[in-house]
C-alpha positions as CSV (number, residue, x, y, z in Angstrom):
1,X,0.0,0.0,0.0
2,X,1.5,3.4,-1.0
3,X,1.0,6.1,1.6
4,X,1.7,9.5,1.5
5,X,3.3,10.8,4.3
6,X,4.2,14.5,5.2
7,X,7.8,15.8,6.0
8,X,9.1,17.9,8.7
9,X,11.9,19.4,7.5
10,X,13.8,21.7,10.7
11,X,17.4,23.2,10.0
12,X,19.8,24.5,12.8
13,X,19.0,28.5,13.4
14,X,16.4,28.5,10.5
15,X,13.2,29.2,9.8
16,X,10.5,25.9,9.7
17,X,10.9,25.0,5.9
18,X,7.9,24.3,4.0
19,X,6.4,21.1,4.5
20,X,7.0,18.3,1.8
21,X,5.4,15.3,0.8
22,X,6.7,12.2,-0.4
23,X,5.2,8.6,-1.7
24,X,6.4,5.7,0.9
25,X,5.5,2.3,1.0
26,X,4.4,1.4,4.8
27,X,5.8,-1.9,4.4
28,X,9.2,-0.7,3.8
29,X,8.9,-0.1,7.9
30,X,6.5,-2.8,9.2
31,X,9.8,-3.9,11.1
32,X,9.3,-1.3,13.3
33,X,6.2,-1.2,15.9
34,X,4.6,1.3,18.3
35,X,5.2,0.2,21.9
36,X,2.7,1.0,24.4
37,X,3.1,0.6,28.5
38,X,-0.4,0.6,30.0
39,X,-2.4,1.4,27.2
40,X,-0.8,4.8,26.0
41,X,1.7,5.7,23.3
42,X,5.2,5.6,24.6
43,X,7.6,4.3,22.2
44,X,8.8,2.6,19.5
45,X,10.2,-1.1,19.1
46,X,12.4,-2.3,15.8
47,X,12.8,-6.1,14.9
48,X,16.3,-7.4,15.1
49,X,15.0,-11.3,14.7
50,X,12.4,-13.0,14.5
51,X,12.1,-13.7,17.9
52,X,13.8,-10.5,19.6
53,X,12.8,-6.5,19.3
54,X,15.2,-3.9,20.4
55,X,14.0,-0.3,21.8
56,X,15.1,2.3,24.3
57,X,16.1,1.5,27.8
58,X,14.2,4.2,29.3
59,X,10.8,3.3,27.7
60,X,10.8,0.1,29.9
61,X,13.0,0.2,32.8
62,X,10.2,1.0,35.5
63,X,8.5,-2.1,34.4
64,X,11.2,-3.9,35.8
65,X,11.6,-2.0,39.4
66,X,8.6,-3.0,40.7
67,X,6.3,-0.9,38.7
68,X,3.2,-2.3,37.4
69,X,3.1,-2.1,34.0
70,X,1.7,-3.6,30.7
71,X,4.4,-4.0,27.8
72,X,2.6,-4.2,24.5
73,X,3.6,-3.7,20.9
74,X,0.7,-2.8,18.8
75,X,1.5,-5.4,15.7
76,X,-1.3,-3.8,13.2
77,X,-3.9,-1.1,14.0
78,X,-7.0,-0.8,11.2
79,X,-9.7,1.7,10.9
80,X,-12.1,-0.7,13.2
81,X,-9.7,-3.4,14.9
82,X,-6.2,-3.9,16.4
83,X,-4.1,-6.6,17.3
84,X,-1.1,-6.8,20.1
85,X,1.2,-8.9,21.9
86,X,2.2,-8.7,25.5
87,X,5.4,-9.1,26.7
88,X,6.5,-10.6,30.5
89,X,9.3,-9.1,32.6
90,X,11.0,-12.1,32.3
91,X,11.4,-11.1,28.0
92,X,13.0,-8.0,28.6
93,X,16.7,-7.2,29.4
94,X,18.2,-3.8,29.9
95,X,22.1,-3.7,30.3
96,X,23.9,-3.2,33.8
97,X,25.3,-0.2,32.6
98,X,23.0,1.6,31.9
99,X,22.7,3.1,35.0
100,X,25.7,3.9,37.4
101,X,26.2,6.5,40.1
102,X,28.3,9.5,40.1
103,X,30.6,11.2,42.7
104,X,28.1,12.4,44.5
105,X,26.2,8.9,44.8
106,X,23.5,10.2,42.2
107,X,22.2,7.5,40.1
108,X,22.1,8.6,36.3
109,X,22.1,7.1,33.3
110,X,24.4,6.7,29.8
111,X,22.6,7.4,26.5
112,X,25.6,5.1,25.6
113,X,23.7,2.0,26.6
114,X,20.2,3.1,26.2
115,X,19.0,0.1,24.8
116,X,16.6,-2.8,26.0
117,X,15.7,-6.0,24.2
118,X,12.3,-7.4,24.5
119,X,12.1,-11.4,23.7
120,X,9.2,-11.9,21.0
121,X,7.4,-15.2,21.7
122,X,4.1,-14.9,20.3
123,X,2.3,-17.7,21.2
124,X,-1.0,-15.6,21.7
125,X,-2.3,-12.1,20.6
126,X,-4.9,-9.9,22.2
127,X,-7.5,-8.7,19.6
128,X,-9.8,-5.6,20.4
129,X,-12.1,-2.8,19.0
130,X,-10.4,0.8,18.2
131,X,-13.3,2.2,20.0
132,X,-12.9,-0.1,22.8
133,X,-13.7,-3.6,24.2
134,X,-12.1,-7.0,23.1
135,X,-12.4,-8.8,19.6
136,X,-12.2,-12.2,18.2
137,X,-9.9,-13.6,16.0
138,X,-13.0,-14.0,13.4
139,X,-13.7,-10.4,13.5
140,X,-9.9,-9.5,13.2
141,X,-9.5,-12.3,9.9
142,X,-12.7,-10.4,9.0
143,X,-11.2,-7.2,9.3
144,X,-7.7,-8.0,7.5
145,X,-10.0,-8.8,4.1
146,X,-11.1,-5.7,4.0
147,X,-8.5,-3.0,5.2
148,X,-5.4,-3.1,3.1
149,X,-3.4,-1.2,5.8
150,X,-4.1,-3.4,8.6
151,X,-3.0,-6.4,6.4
152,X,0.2,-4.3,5.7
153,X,1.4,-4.1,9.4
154,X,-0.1,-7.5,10.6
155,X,1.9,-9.1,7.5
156,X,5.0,-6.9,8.4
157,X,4.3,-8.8,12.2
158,X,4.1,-12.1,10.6
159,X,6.7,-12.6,8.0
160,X,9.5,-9.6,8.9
161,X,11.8,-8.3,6.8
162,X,14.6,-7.8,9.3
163,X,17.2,-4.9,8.3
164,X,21.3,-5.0,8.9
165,X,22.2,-3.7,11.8
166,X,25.3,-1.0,10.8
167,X,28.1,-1.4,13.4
168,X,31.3,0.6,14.1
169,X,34.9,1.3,16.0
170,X,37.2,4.1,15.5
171,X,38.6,6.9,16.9
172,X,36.3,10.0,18.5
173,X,34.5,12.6,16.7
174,X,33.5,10.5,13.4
175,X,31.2,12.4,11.0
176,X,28.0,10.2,9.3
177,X,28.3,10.9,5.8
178,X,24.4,9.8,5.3
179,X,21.3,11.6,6.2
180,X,19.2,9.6,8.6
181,X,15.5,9.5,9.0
182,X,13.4,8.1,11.9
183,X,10.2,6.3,11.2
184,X,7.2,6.4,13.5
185,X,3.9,4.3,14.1
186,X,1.0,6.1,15.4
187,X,-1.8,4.1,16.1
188,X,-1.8,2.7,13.0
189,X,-0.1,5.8,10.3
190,X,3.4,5.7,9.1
191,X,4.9,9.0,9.8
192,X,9.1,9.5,9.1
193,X,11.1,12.4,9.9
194,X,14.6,13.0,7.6
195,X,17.2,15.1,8.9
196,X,18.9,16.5,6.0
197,X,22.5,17.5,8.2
198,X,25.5,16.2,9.2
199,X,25.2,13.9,12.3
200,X,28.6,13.4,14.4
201,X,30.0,10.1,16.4
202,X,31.0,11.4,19.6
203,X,33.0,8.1,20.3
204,X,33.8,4.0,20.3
205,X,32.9,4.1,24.2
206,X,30.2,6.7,24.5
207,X,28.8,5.0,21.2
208,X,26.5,8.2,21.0
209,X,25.8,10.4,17.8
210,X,23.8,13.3,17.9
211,X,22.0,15.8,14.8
212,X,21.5,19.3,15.4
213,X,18.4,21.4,14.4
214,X,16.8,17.8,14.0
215,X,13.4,18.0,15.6
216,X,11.7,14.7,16.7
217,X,8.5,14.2,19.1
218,X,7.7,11.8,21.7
219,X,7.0,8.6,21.0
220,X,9.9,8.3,19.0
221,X,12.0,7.0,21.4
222,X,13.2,3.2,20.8
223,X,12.4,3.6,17.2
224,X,15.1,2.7,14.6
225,X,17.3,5.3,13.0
226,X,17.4,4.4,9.3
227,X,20.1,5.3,6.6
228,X,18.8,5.4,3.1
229,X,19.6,1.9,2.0
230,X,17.2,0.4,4.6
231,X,20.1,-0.9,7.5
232,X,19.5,0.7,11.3
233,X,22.5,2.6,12.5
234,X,21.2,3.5,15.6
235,X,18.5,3.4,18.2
236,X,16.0,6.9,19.2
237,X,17.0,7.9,22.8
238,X,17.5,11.2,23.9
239,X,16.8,15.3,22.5
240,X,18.2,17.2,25.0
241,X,21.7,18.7,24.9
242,X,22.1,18.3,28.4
243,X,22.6,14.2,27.6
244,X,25.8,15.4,25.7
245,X,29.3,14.6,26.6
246,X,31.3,17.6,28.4
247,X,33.6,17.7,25.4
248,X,31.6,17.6,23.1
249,X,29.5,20.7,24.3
250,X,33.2,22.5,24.9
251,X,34.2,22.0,21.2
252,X,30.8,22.5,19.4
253,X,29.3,24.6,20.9
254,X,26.4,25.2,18.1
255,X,24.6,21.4,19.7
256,X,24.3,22.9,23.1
257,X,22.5,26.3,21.6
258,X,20.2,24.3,18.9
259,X,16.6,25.1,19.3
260,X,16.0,21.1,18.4
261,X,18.2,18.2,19.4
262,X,18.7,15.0,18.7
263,X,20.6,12.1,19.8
264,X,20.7,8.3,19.3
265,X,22.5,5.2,20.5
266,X,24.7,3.5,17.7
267,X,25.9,-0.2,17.4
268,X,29.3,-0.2,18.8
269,X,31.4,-3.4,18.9
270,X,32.3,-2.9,22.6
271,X,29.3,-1.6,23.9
272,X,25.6,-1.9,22.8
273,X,26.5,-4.6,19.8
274,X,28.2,-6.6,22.6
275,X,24.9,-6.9,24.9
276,X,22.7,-7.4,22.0
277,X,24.9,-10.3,21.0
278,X,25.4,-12.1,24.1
279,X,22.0,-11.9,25.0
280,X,20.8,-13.7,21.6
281,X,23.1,-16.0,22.2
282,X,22.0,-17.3,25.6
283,X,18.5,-18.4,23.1
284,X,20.5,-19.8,20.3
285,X,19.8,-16.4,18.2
286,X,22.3,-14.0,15.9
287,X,21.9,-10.7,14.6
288,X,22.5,-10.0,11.3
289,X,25.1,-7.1,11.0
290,X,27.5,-5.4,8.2
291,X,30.7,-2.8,9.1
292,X,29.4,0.9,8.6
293,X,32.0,2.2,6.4
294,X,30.3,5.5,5.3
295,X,31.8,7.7,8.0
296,X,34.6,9.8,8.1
297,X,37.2,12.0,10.9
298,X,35.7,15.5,12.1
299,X,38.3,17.8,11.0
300,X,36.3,20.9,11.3
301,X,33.5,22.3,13.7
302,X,30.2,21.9,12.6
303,X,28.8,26.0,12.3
């Protein structure tokens, strides 16, 4: 199904641009799902496997210190129907790192490991009404005759596509040569926001990268960052400047003045890649990754 889907287009210390369209096909993203926690639109979740989907570590963590919460990803949402899958605290691992304490015994967190991976075992799927109450699986098969969309992102859940993961090492202060855009499910609509600037590696340990003048909402976070050939380099986290490294606010100082911010957790060997792999493994499951080759040194500040 080709949708058309409207642009935000935001540039560092410049005017909103005028807004764009552009023909997509939804199922170049059904790989990607909206995550909810207790009902309400929170986040995004990306397939890495068939049995495993990746999102942001801050989307879920209180659901595993002793909050009371309901992880769902919302497989396929239709004009009348929807269909989800719950997923138990037992399916979803956050690294130890992500949070630590400082020198003043403040807990805080790293955008570097901002990830979480939620274990997909769908042996059942809860069914219900858009405008409420619970449906049956013979009103949902109805349903998925008759809306082409819905059949779209259910199919997506069924028989995923599952996109390279783009991982990296190297010195500090890498430049992606790429733009990047972030796709979004909202209750059932495709939206994608492409950020047509340089994007900057801070760093193999940090394994953060960040965009200036790159505006994106919430709801975002967990969602994948895409390059234009379809791999993820990177996983929504953070918009804030305040999540930068010190040095990196000392020598560009442009990111910690930008009216919009983004940042995003990549794949690095030593880091994220590492937990995401050794947790896979402990099931008998690999990721599918290629080396990220399009980046280059920062030799100049970014204006």
């Amino acid at each position: 199904m080709k949708t058309r889907i409207t642009l935000l287009l935001m540039l560092l210390f410049t005017p909103l641009l005028a807004v764009q369209a552009r023909n997509v096909y939804e199922k170049d993203f059904v790989f990607q799902k909206q995550l909810l926690i207790n009902n309400k639109n929170t986040c995004q979740a990306f397939r890495i496997h068939r049995n495993w989907f990746v999102t942001a570590a801050h989307c879920v963590e209180s659901c595993l210190n002793g909050g009371a919460c309901r992880v769902q990803i919302l497989l396929a949402q239709g004009e009348e129907v929807k269909a989800s899958y719950d997923f138990h605290p037992r399916d979803i691992f956050i690294p130890q790192e992500y949070r630590y304490e400082d020198e003043h015994k403040q807990v805080r967190t790293r955008t570097a490991w901002d990830v979480a991976l939620l274990h997909y075992r769908p042996y059942a799927y809860t069914y219900e009404f858009v405008e409420g109450g619970f449906a049956t699986q013979g009103e949902f098969d109805q349903a998925l005759q008759k809306d082409p969309n819905l059949r779209v992102q259910f199919d997506g859940a069924q028989n995923p596509k599952i996109p390279v993961l783009y991982t990296y090492q190297g010195p500090n202060l890498m430049t992606l040569k790429n733009n990047i855009m972030v796709p979004r499910w909202n209750w059932g609509n495709m939206e994608y926001y492409p950020n047509p600037k340089m994007v900057l590696y801070f760093g193999q340990d940090s394994s953060v990268w960040g965009a200036d003048g790159f505006g994106v909402d919430h709801g975002n976070s967990g969602g994948a960052v895409v390059l234009d050939d379809g791999g993820i380099v990177g996983i929504a986290s953070a918009k804030h400047a305040n999540n930068l490294p010190g040095f990196v606010r000392e020598q560009f100082p442009a990111f910690g003045q930008a009216d919009e911010f983004f940042l995003f957790t990549g794949f690095a060997k030593g880091t994220t890649l590492k937990f995401i792999k050794q947790t896979l493994l402990k099931f008998g499951d690999r990721v599918q990754t290629k080396k990220l080759r399009r980046i280059a040194p920062t030799v100049e500040q970014q204006p």
